[in-house]
TIMARBA-837312 format. One record per atom (N, C-alpha, C, CB): residue in three letters; residue number from 1; x, y, z. Coordinates in steps of 0.2 Angstrom, whole numbers, always signed. Glycine has a CB too. Layout:
// TIMARBA-837312
+-------+-------+-------+-------+-------+
| lumse | vexza |    c1 |    c2 |    c3 |
+-------+-------+-------+-------+-------+
|   ala |   NUM |     X |     Y |     Z |
...
+-------+-------+-------+-------+-------+
//
This chain:
// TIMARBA-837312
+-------+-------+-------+-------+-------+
| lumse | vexza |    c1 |    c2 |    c3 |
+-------+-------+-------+-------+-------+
|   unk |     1 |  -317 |   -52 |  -183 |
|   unk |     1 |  -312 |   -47 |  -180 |
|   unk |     1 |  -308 |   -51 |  -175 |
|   unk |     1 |  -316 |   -41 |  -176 |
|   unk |     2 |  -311 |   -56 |  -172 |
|   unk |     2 |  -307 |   -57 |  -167 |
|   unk |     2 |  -301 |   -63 |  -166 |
|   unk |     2 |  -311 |   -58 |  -161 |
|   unk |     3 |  -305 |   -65 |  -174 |
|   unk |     3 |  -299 |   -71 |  -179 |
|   unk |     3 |  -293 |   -66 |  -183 |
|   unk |     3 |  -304 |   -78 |  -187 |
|   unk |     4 |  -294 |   -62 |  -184 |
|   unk |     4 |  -290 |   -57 |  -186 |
|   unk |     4 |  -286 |   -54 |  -180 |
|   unk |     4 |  -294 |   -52 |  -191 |
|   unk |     5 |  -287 |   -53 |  -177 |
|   unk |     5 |  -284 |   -52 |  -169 |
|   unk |     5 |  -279 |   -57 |  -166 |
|   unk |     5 |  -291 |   -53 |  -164 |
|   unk |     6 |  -282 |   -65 |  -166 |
|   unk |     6 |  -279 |   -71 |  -164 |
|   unk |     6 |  -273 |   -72 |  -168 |
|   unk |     6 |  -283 |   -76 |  -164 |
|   unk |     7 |  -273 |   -70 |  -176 |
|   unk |     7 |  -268 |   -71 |  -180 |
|   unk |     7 |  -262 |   -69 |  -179 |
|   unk |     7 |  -269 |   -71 |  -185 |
|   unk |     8 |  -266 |   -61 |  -179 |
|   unk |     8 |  -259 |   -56 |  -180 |
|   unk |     8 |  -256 |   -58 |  -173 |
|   unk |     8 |  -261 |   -47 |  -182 |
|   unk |     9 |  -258 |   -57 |  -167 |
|   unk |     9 |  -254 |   -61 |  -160 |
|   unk |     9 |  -251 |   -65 |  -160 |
|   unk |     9 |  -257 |   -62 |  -155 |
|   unk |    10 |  -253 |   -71 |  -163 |
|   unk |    10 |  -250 |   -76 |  -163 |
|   unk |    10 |  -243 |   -77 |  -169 |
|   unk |    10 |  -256 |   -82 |  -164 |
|   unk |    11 |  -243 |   -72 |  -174 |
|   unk |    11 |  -238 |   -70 |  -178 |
|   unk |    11 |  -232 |   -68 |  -176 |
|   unk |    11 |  -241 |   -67 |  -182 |
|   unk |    12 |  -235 |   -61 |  -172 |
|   unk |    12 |  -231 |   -56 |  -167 |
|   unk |    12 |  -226 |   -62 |  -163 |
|   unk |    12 |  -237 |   -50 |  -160 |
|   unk |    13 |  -231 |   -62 |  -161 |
|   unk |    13 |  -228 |   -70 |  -154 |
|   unk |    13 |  -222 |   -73 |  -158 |
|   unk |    13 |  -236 |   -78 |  -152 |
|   unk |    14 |  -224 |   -77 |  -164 |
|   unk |    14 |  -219 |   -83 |  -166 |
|   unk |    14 |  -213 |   -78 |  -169 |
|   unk |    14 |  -223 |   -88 |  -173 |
|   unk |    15 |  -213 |   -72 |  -171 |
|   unk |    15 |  -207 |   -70 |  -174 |
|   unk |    15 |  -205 |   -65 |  -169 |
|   unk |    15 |  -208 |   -68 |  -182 |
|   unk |    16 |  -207 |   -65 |  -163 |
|   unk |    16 |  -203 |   -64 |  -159 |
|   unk |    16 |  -199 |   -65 |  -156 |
|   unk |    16 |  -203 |   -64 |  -158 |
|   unk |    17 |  -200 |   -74 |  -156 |
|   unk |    17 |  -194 |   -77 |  -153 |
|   unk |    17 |  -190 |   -82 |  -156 |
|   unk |    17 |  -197 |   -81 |  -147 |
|   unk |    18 |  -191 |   -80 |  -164 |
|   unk |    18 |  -187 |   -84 |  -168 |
|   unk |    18 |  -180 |   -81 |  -169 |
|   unk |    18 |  -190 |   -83 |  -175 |
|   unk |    19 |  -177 |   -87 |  -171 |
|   unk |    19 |  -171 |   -85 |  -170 |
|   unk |    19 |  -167 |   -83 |  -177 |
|   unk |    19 |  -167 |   -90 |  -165 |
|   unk |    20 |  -164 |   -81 |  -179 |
|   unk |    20 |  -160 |   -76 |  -184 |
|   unk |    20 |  -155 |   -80 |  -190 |
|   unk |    20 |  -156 |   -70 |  -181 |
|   unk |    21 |  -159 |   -85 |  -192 |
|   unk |    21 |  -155 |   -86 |  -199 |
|   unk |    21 |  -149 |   -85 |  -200 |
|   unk |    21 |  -157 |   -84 |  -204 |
|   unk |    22 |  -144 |   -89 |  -200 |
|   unk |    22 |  -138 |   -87 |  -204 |
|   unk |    22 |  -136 |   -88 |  -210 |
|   unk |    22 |  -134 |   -89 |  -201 |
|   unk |    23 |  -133 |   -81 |  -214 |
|   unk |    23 |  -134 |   -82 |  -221 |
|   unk |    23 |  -128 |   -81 |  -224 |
|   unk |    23 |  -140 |   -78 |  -225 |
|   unk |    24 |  -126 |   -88 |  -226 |
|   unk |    24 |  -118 |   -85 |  -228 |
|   unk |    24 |  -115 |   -83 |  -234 |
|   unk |    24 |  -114 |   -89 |  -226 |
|   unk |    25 |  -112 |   -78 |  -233 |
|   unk |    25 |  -108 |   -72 |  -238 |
|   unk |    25 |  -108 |   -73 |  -243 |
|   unk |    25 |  -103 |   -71 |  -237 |
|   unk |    26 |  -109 |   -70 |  -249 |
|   unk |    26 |  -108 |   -71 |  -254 |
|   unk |    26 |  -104 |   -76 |  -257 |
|   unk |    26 |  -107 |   -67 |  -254 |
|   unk |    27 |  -104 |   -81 |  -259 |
|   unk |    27 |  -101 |   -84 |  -264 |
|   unk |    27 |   -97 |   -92 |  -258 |
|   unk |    27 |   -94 |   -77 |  -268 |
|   unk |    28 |  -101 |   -90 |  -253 |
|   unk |    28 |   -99 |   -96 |  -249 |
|   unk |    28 |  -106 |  -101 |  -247 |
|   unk |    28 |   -94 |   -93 |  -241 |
|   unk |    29 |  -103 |  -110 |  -245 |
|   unk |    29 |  -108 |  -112 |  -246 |
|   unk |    29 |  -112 |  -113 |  -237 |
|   unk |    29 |  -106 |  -118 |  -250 |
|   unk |    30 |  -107 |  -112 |  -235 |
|   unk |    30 |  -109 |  -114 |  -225 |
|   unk |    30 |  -105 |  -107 |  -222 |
|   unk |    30 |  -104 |  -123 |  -221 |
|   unk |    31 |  -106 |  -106 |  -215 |
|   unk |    31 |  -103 |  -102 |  -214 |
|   unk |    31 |  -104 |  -105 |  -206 |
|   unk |    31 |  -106 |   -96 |  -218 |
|   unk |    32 |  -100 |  -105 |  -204 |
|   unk |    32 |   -99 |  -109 |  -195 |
|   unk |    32 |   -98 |  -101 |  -191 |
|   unk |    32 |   -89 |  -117 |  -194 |
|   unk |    33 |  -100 |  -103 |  -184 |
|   unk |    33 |  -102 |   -98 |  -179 |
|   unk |    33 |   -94 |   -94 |  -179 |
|   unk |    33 |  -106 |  -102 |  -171 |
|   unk |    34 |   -95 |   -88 |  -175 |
|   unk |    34 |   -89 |   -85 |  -175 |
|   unk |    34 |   -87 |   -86 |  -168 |
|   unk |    34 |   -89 |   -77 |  -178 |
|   unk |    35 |   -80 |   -86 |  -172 |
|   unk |    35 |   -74 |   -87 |  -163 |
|   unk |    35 |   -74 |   -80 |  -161 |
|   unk |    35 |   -65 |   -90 |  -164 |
|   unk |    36 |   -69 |   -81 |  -152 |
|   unk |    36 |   -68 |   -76 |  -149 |
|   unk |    36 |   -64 |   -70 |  -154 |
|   unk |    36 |   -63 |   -78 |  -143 |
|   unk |    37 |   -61 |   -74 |  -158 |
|   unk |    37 |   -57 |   -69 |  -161 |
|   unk |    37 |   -61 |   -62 |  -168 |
|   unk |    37 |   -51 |   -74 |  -164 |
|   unk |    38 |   -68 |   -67 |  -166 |
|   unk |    38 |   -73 |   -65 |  -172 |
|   unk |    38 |   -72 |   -67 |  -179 |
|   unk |    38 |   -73 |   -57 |  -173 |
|   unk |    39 |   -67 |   -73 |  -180 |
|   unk |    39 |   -69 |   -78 |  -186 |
|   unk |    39 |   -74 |   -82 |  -187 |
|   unk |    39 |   -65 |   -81 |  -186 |
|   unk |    40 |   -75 |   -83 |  -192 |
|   unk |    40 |   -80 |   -89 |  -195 |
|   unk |    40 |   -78 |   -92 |  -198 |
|   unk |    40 |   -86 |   -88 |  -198 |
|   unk |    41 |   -79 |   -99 |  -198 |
|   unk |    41 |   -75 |  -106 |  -203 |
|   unk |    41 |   -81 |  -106 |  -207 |
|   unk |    41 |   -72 |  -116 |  -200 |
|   unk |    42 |   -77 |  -107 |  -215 |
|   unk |    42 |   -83 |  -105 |  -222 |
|   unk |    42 |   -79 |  -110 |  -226 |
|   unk |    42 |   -84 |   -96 |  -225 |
|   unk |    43 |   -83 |  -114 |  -229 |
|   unk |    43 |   -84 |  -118 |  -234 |
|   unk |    43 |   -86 |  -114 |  -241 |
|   unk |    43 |   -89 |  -122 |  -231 |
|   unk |    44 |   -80 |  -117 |  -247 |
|   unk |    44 |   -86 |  -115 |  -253 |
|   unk |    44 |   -81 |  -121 |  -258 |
|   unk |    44 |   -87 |  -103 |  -256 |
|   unk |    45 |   -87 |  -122 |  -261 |
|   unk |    45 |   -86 |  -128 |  -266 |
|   unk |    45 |   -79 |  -134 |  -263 |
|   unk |    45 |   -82 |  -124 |  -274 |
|   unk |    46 |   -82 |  -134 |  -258 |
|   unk |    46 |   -79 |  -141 |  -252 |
|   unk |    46 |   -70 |  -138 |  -250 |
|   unk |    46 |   -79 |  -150 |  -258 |
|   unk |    47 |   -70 |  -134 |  -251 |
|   unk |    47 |   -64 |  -133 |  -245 |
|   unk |    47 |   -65 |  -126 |  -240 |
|   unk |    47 |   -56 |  -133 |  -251 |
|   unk |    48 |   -62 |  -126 |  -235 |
|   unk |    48 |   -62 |  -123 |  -233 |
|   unk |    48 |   -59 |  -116 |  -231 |
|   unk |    48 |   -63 |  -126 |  -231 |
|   unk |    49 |   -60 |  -112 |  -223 |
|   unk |    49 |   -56 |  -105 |  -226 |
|   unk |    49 |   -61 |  -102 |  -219 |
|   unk |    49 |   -58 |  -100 |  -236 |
|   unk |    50 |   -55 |   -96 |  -217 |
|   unk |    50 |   -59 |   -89 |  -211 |
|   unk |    50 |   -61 |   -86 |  -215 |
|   unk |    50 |   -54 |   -83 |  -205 |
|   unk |    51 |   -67 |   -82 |  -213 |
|   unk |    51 |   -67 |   -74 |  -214 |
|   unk |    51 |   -69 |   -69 |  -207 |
|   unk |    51 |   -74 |   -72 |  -221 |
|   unk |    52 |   -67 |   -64 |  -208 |
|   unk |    52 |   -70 |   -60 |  -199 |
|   unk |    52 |   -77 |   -57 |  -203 |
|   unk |    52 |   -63 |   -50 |  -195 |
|   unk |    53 |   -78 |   -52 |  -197 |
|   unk |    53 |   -86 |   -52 |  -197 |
|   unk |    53 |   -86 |   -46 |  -203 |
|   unk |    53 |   -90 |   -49 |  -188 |
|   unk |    54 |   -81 |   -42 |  -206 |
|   unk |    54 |   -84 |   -41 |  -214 |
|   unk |    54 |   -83 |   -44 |  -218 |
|   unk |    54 |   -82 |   -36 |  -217 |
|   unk |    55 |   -80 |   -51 |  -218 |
|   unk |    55 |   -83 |   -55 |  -223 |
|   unk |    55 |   -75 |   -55 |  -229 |
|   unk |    55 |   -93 |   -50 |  -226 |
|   unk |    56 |   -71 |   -51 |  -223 |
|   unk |    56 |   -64 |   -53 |  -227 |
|   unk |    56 |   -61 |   -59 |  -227 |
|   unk |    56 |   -58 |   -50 |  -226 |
|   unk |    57 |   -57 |   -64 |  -230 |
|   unk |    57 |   -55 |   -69 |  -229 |
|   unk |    57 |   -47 |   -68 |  -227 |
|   unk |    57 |   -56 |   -73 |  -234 |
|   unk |    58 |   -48 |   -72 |  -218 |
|   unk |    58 |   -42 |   -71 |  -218 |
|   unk |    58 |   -38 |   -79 |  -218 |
|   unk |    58 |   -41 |   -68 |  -213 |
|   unk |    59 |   -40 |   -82 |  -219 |
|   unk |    59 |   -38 |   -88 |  -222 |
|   unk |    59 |   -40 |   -90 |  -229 |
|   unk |    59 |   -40 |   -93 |  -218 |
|   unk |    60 |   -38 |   -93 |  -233 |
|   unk |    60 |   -39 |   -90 |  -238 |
|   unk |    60 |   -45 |  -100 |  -240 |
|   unk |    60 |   -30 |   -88 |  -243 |
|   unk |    61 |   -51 |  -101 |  -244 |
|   unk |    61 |   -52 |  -106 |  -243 |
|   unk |    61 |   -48 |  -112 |  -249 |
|   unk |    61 |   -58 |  -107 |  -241 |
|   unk |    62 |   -43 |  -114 |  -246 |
|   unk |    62 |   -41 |  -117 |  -250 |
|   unk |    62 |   -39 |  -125 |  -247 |
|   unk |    62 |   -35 |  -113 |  -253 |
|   unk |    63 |   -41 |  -126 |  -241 |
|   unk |    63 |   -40 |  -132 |  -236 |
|   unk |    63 |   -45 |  -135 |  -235 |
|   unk |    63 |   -39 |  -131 |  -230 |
|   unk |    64 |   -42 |  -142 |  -235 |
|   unk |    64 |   -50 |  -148 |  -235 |
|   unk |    64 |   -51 |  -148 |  -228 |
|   unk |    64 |   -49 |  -158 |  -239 |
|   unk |    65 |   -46 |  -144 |  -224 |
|   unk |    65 |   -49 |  -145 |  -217 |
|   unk |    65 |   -47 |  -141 |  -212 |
|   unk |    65 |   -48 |  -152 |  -215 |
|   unk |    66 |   -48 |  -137 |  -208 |
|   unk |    66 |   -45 |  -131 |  -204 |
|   unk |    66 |   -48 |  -135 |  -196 |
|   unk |    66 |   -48 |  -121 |  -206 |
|   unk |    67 |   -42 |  -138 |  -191 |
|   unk |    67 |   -45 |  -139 |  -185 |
|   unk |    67 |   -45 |  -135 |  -181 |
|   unk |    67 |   -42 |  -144 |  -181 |
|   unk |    68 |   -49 |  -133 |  -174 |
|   unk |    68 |   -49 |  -128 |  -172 |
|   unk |    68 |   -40 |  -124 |  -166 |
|   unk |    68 |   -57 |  -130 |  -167 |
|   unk |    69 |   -43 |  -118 |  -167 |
|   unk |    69 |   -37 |  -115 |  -165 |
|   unk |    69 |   -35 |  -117 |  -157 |
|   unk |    69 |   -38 |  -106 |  -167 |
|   unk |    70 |   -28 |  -118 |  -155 |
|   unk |    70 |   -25 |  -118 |  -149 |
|   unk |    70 |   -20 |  -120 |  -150 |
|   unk |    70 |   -27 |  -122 |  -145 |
|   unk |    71 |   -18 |  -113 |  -143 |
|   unk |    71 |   -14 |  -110 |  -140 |
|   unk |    71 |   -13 |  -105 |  -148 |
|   unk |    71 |    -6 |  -115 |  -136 |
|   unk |    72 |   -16 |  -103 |  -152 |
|   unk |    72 |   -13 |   -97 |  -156 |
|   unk |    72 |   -11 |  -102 |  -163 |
|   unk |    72 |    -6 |   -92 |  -152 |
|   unk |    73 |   -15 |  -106 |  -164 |
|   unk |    73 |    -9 |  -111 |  -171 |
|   unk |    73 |   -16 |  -115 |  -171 |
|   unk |    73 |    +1 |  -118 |  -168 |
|   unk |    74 |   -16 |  -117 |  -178 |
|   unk |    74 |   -23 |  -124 |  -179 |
|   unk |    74 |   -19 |  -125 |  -185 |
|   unk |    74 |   -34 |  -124 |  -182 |
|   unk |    75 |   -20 |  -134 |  -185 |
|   unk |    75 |   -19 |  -139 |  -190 |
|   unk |    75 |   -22 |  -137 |  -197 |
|   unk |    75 |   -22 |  -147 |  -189 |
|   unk |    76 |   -20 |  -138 |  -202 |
|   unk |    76 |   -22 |  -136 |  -210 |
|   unk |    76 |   -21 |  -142 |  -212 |
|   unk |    76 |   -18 |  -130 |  -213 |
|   unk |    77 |   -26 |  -145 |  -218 |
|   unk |    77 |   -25 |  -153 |  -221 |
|   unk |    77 |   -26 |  -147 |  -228 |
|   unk |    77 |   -31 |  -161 |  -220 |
|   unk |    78 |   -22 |  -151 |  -232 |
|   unk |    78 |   -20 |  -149 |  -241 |
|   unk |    78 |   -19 |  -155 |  -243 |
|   unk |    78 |   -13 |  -143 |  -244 |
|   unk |    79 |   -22 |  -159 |  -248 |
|   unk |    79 |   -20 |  -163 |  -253 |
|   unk |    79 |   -21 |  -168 |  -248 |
|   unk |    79 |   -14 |  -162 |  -256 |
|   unk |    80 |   -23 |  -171 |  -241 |
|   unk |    80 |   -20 |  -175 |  -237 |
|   unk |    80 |   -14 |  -175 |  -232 |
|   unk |    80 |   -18 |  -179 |  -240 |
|   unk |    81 |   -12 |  -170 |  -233 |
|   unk |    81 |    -3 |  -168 |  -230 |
|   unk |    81 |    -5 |  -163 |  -224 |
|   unk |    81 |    +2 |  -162 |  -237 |
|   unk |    82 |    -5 |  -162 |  -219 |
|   unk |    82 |    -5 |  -158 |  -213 |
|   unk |    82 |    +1 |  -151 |  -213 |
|   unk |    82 |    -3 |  -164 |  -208 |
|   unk |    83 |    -1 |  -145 |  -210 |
|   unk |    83 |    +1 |  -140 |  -209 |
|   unk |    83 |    +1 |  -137 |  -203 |
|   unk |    83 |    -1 |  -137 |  -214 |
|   unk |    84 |    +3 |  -129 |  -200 |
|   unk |    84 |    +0 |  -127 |  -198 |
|   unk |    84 |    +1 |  -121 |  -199 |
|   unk |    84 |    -1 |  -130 |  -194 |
|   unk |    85 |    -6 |  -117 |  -195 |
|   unk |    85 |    -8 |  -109 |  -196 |
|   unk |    85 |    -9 |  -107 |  -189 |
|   unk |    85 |   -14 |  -108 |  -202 |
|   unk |    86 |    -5 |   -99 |  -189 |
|   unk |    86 |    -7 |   -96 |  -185 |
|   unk |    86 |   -12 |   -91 |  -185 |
|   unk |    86 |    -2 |   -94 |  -183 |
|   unk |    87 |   -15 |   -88 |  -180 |
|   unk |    87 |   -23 |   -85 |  -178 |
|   unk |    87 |   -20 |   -79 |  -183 |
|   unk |    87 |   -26 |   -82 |  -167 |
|   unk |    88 |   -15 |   -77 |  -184 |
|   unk |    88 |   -15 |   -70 |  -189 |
|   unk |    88 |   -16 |   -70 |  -197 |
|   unk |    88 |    -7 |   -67 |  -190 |
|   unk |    89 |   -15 |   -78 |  -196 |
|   unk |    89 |   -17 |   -80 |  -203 |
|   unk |    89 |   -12 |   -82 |  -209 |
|   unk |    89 |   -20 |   -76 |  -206 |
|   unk |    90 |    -7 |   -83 |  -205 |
|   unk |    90 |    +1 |   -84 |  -209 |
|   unk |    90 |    +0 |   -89 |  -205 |
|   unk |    90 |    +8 |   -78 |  -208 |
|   unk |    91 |    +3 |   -95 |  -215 |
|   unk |    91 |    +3 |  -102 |  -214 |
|   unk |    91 |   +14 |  -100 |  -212 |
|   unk |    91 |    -1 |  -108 |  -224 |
|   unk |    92 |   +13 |  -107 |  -208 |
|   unk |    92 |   +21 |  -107 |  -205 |
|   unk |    92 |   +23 |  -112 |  -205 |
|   unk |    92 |   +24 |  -105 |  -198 |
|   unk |    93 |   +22 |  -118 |  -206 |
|   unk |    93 |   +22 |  -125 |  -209 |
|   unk |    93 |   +16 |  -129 |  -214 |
|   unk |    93 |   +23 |  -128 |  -202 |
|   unk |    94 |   +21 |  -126 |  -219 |
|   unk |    94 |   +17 |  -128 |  -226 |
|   unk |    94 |   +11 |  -136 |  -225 |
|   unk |    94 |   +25 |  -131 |  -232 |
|   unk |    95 |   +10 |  -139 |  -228 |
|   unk |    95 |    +5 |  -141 |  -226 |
|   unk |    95 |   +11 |  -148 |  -230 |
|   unk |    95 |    -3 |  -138 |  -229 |
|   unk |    96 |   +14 |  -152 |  -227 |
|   unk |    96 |   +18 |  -157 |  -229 |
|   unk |    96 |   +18 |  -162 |  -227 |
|   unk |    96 |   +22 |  -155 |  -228 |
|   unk |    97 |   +17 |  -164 |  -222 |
|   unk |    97 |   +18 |  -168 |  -216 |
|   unk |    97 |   +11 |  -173 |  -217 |
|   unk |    97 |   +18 |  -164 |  -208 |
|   unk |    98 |   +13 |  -177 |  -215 |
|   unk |    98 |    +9 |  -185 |  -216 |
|   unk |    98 |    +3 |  -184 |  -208 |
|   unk |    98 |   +17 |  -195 |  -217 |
|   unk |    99 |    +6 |  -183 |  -203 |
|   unk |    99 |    +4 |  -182 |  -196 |
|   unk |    99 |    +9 |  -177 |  -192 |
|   unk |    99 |    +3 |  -189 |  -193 |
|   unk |   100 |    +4 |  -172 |  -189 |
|   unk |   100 |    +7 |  -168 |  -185 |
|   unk |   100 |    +4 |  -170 |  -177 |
|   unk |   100 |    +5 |  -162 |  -187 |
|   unk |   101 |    +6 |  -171 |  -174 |
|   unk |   101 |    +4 |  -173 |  -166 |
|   unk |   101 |    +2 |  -167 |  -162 |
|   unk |   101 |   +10 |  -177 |  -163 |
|   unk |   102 |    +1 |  -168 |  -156 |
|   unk |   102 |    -2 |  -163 |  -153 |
|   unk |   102 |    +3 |  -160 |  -151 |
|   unk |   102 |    -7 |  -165 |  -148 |
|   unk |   103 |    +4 |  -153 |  -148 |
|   unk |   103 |   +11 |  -153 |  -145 |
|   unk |   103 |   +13 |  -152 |  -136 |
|   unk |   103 |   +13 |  -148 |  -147 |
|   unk |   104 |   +16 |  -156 |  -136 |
|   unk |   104 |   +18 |  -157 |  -128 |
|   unk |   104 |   +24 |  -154 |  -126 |
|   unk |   104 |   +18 |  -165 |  -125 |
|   unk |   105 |   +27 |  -149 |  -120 |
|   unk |   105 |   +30 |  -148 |  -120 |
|   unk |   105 |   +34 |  -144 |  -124 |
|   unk |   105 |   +31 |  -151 |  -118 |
|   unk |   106 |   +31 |  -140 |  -127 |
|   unk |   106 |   +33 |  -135 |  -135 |
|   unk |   106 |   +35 |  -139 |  -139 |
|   unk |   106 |   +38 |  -129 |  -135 |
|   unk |   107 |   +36 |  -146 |  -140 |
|   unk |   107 |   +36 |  -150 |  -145 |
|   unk |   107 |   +30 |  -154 |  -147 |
|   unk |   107 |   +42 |  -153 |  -144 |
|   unk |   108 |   +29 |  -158 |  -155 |
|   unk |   108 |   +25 |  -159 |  -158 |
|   unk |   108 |   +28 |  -166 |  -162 |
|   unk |   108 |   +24 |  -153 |  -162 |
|   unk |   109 |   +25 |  -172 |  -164 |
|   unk |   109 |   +29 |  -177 |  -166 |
|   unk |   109 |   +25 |  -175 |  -174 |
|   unk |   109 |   +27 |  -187 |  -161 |
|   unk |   110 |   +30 |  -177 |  -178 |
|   unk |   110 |   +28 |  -176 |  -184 |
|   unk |   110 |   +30 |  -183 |  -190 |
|   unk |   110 |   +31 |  -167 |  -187 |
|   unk |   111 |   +26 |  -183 |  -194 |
|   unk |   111 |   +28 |  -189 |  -197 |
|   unk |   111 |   +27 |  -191 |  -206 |
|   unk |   111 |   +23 |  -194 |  -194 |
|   unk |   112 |   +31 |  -193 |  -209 |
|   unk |   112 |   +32 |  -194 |  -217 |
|   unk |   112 |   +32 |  -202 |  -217 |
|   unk |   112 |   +41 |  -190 |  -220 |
|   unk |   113 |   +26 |  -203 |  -220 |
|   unk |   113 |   +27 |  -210 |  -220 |
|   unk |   113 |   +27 |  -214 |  -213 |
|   unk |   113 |   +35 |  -210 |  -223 |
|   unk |   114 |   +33 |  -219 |  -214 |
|   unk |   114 |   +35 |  -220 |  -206 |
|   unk |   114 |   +38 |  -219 |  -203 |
|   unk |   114 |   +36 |  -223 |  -204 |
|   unk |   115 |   +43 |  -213 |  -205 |
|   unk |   115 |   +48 |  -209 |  -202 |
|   unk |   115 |   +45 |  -202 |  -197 |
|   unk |   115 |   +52 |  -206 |  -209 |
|   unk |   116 |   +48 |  -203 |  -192 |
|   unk |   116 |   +47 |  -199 |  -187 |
|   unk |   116 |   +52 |  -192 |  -186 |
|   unk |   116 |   +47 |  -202 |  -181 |
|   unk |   117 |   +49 |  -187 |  -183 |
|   unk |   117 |   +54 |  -181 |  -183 |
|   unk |   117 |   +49 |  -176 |  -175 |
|   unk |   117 |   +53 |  -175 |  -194 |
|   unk |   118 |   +55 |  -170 |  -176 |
|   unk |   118 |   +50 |  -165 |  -170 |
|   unk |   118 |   +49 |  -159 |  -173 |
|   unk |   118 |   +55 |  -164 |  -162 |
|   unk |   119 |   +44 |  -155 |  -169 |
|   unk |   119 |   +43 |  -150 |  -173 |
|   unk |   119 |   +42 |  -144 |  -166 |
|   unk |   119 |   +36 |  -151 |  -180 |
|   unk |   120 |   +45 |  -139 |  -165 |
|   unk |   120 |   +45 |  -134 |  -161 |
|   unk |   120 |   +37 |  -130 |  -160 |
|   unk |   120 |   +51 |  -130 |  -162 |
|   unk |   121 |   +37 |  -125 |  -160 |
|   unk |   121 |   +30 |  -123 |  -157 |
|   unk |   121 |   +34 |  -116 |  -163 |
|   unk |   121 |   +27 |  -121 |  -146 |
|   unk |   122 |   +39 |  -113 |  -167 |
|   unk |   122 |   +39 |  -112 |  -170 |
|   unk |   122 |   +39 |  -115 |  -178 |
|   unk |   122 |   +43 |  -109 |  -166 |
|   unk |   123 |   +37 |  -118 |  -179 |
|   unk |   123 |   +37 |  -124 |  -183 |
|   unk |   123 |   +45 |  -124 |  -187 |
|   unk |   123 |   +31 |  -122 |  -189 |
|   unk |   124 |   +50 |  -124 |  -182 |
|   unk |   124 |   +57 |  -128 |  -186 |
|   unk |   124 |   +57 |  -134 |  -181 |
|   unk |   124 |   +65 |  -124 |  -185 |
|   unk |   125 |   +57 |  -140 |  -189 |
|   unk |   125 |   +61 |  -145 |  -185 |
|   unk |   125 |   +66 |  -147 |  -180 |
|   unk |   125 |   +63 |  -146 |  -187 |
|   unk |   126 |   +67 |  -148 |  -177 |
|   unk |   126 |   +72 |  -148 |  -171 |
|   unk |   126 |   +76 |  -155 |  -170 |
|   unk |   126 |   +68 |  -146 |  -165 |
|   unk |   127 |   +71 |  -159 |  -172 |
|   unk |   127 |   +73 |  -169 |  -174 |
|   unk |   127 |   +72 |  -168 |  -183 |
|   unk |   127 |   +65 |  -179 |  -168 |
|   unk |   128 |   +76 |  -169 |  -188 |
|   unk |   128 |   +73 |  -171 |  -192 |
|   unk |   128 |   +69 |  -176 |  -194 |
|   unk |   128 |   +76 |  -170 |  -195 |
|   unk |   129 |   +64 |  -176 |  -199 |
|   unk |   129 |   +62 |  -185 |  -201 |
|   unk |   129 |   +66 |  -188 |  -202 |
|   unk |   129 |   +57 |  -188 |  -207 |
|   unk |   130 |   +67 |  -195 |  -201 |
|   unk |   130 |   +71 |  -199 |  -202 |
|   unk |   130 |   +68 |  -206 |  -200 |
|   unk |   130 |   +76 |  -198 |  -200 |
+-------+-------+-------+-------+-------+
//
């Protein structure tokens, strides 16, 4: 009785302070913690994508790479080529660009090749590549 006692306590005990499996959604292969905004970055058959917490995609996964969101905008890689996307989920600069730089002063250095250009915080060019 009292090994039957010790088990079931020590059972109680361990799954009480276990911590909760994350199991991700249907038809995806990873499923990364959610942001303030209540996204999760999800992987399925190696590219990537959002969904919110029901599990809608608001990014669609079609990107080999989604860097994290700031000031309201994250980088998007397709093909190799650089983009970017705003937190609503509307892509605003196609995914084109060889390198997108960080932006300073509401401008962004962007690059084709070896040709340099500028790119606003609205994603128009403002310097073209050249």
């Amino acid at each position: 009785m009292r090994t039957l006692l010790f088990v079931l306590i020590l059972f109680i005990g361990n799954n009480a302070f276990a911590q909760k499996t994350k199991i991700p959604p249907k038809g995806y292969d990873k499923i990364g913690a959610y942001n303030r905004k209540g996204w999760a970055k999800v992987e399925k058959a190696g590219k990537v994508g959002y969904i919110d917490k029901s599990g809608a995609e608001v990014i669609e996964c079609i990107y080999d790479e989604i860097y994290p969101f700031e000031r309201g905008r994250a980088k998007i890689v397709k093909a190799g080529k650089f983009g970017l996307v705003r937190e609503t989920g509307e892509v605003f600069v196609d995914p084109k660009y060889d390198y997108i730089g960080p932006f300073v002063n509401g401008l962004a250095i962007i690059g084709l090749g070896t040709r340099r250009g500028l790119l606003n915080e609205e994603g128009e060019e403002v310097v073209e590549v050249q």
